[in-house]
LOTIFI-726207 format. One record per residue: residue in one letter; x, y, z of N, C-alpha, C in turn. Coordinates in steps of 0.02 Angstrom, whole numbers, plus 50000, padded with zeros to 5 digits. Example, Ala and Ser with C-alpha at 12.3 -4.5 7.8 and 13.67 -1.06 7.14 Angstrom:
2
A506604971650390506154977550390506604983550390 S506424988850354506844994750357506455000250394 
This chain:
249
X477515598752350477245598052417476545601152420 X476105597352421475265600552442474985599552504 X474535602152523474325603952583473555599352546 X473515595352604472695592152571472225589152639 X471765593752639471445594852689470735589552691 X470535587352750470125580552765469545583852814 X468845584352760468505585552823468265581452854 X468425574552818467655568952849468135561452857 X467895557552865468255550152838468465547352764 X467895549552733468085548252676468545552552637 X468565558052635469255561952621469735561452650 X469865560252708470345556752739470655552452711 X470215546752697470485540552653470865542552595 X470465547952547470615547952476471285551352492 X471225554652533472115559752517472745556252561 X472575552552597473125546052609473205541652533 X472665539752523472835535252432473345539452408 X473395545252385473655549452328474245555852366 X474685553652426475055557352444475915556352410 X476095560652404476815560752395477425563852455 X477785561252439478325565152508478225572952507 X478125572252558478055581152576477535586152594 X477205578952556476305582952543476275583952662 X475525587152658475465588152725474465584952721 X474295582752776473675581052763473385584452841 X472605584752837472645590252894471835588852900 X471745589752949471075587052983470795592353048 X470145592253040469915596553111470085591353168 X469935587953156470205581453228470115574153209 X470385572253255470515562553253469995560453259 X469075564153277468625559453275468355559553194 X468465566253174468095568553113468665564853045 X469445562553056469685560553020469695551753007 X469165548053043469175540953071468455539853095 X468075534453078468005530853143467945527353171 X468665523553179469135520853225469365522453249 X469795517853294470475523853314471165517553286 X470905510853258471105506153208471025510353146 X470835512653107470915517953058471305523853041 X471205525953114471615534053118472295529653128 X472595525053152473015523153165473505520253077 X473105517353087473135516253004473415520652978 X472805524452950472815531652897473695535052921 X473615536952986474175540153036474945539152995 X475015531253016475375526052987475595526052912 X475215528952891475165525952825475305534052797 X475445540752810475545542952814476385545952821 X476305544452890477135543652893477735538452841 X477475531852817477565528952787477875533452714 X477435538852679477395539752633477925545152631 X478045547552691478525555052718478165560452704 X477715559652703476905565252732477015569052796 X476705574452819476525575452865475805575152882 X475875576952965474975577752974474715583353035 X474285585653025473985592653064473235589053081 X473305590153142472395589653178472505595353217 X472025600453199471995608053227471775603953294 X471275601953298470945602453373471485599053415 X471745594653386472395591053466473005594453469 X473065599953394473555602853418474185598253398 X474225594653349474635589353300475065591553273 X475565592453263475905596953176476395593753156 X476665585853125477305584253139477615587153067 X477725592653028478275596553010478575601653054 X478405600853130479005602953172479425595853204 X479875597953189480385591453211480285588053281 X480065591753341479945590953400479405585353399 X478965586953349478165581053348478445576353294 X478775574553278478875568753248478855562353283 X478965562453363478865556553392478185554553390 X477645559753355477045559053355476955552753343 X477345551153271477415546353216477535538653259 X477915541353276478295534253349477775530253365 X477505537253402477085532753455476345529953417 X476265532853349475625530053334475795523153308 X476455523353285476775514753247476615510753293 X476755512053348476915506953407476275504353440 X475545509253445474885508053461474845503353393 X474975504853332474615503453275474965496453269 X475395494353306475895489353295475615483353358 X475415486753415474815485053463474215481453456 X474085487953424473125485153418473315476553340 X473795478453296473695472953257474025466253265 X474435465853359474875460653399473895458353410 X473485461753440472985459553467472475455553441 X472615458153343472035452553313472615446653292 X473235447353293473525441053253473185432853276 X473095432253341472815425153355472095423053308 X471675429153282471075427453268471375427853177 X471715432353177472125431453067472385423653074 X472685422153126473165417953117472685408953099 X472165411253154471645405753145471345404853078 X471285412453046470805412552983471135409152920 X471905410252929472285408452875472295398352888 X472465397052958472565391752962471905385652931 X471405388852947470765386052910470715387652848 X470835394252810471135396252729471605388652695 X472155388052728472515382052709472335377952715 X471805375052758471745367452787471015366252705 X470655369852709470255372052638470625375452575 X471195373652568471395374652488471445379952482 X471115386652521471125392052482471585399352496 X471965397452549472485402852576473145401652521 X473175407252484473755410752439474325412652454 X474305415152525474915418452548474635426452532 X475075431952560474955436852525475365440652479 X475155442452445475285444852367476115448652371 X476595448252360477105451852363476975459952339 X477365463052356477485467652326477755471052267 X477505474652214477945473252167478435479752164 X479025475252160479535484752157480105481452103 X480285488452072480935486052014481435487652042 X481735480252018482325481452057482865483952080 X483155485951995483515490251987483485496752011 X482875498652047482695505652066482745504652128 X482625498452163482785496152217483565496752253 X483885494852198484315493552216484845499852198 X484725504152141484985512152165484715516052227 X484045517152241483875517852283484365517152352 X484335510752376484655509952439485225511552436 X485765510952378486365512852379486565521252393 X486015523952371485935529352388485935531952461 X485415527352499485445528652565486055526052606 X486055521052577486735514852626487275521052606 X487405526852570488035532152568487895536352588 X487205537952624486875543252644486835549252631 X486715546452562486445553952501485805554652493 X485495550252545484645550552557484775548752610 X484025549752642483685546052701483405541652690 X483335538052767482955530852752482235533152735 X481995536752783481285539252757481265542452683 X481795546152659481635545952567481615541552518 X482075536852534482075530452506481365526152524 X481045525852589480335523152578480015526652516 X479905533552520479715538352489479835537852398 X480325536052352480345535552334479995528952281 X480275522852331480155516452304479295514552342 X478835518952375478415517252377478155513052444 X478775512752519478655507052523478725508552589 X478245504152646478125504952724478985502952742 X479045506052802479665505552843479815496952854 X479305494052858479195486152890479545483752819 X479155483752769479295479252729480005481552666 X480115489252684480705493652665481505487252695 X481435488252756481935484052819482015478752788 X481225475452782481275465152751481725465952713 X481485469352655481675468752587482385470252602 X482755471252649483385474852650483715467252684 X483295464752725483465459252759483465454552686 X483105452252680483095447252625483565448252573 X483685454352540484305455252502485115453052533 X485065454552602485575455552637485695445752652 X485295440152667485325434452679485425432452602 X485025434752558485155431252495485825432152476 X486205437252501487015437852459487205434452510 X487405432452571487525428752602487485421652598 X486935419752576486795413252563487255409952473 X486985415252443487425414752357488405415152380 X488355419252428489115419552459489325411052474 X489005410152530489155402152567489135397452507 X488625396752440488515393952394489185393752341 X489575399452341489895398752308490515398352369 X490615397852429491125395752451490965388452454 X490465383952450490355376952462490805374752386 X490585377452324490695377652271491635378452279 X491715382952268492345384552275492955377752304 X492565376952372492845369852417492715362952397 X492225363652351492105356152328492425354252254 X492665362552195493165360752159493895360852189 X493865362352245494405363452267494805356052293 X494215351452328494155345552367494215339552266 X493915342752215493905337552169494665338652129 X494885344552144495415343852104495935342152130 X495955342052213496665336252264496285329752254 X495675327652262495615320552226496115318852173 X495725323352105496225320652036496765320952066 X497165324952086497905325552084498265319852135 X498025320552176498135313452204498105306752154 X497555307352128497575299952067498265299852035 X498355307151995498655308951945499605305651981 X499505307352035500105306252074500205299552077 X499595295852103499945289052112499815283852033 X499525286251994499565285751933500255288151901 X500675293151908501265293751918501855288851931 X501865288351996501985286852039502175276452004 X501545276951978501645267151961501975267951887 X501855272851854502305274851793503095274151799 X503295277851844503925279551869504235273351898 X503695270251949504175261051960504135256051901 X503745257851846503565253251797504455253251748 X504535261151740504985264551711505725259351734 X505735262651789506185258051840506565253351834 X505825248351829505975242451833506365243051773 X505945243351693506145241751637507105244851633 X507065249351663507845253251659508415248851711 X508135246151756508595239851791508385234351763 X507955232051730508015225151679508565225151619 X508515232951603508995233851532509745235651554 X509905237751612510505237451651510965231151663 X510335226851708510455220651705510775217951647 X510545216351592510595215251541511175216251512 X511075223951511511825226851480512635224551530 X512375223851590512865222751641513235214751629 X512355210751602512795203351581513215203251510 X512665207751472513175206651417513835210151432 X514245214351466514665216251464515115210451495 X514865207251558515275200751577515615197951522 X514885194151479515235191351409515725192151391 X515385199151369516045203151319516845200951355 X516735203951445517465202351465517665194751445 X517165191451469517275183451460517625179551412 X517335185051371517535183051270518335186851277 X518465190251299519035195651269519565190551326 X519435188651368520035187951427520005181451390 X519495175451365519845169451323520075170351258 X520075176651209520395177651148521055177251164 X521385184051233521905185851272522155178651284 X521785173051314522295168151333522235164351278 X521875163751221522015158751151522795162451125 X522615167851122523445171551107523965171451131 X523765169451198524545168251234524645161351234 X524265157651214524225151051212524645147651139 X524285151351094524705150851031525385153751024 X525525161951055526165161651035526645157851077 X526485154251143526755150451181527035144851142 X526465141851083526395135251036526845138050974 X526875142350962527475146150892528225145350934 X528405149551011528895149251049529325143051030 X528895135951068528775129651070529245127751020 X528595127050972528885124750890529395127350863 X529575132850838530275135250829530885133650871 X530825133850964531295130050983531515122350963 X530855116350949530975111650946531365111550880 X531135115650828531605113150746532155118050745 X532165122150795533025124750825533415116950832 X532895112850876533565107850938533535101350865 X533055100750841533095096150772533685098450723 X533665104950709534075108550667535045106450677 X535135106650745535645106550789535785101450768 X535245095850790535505088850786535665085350706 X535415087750652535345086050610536055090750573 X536275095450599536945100150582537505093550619 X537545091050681538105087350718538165081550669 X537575076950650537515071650611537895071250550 X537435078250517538025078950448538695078650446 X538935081650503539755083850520540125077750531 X539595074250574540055068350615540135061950541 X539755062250494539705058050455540185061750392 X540325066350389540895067650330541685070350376 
């Protein structure tokens, strides 16, 4: 934590560039540290941002007492003001930037991610503060939040992506199975059929079979009827041919 003292504007500037959390920056006053009051606002800003403090002897400033920290508040909110007031004239500059080829967008920020992303976990368990976590990863409250927003829609969105996913193998695999079913399904009457054709079948040939067995049954009763027959008749021949002999000797 250093104490780094601003007598003019331009020191002002340089020890906002090169602050670390904790540091304190300190000025005879807001005219001698600026001159703007778009600058001091700035600088102010940009300050708090870093988890700095700041001292202007002459106004009587000090926000490492907890009480003046709304200092911080209220300069965001001017500083958040005065730059609502130029957006119509940025907004024009960019729109003519694009309409001429030459508006880029502006430059992202570069942060790693992985540090990013211990970082916040850190805070989201609140083993830091949100203001240390700016502090650490380097980074204004505004675009600290985005970046929290944008992480926060991107898992959301990869979420919905893989529930679309999820529902559409979900939707292709009752398709197949449905196929698979009535693909089944014509197997099983195909089956069917062939198993009542061969029923059929077996059902006539068994007729036969009876057909055949009940006329063997009556050739047999037919014949020994024809043996019965015959033996009676050369019985009654027999008879007659016994009286003949007799009657003739």
């Amino acid at each position: 934590m250093a104490l780094r003292y601003a007598s003019d504007t331009e020191s002002f500037i340089e020890a906002v560039k090169s602050l670390n959390s904790g540091d304190t920056v300190e000025v005879d006053g807001f005219d001698s540290a600026a001159g703007s009051s778009a600058e001091l606002l700035d600088g102010i800003c940009r300050i708090a941002d870093c988890g700095a403090d700041f001292v202007s002897l002459r106004e009587g400033i000090d926000t490492r007492n907890d009480t003046e920290q709304i200092f911080f508040t209220v300069c965001r909110a001017l500083y958040a003001l005065d730059e609502g007031k130029d957006r119509p004239r940025r907004r024009d500059g960019i729109e003519k930037a694009k309409a001429e080829g030459r508006y880029k967008g502006r430059k992202p920020i570069a942060v790693d991610e992985s540090l990013f992303d211990s970082v916040v976990a850190l805070w989201q368990d609140g083993q830091i503060t949100a203001r240390e976590a700016m502090s650490r990863l380097n980074l204004k409250p505004n675009t600290f939040y985005r970046r929290i927003k944008e992480r926060e829609e991107q898992k959301m969105k990869d979420y919905k992506k893989t529930q679309r996913e999820i529902r559409d193998e979900i939707r292709a695999a009752a398709k197949q199975s449905r196929r698979d079913l009535e693909d089944l399904r014509k197997q099983v009457h195909e089956e069917a059929k062939e198993v009542k054709k061969a029923a059929d079948e077996k059902l006539e040939l068994r007729d036969v079979e009876r057909e055949m067995r009940h006329d063997r049954q009556r050739a047999e009763a037919q014949y020994q009827e024809t043996v019965r027959q015959m033996k009676k008749d050369v019985k009654a021949e027999a008879e007659q041919l016994k009286k003949l002999v007799e009657s003739e000797s």
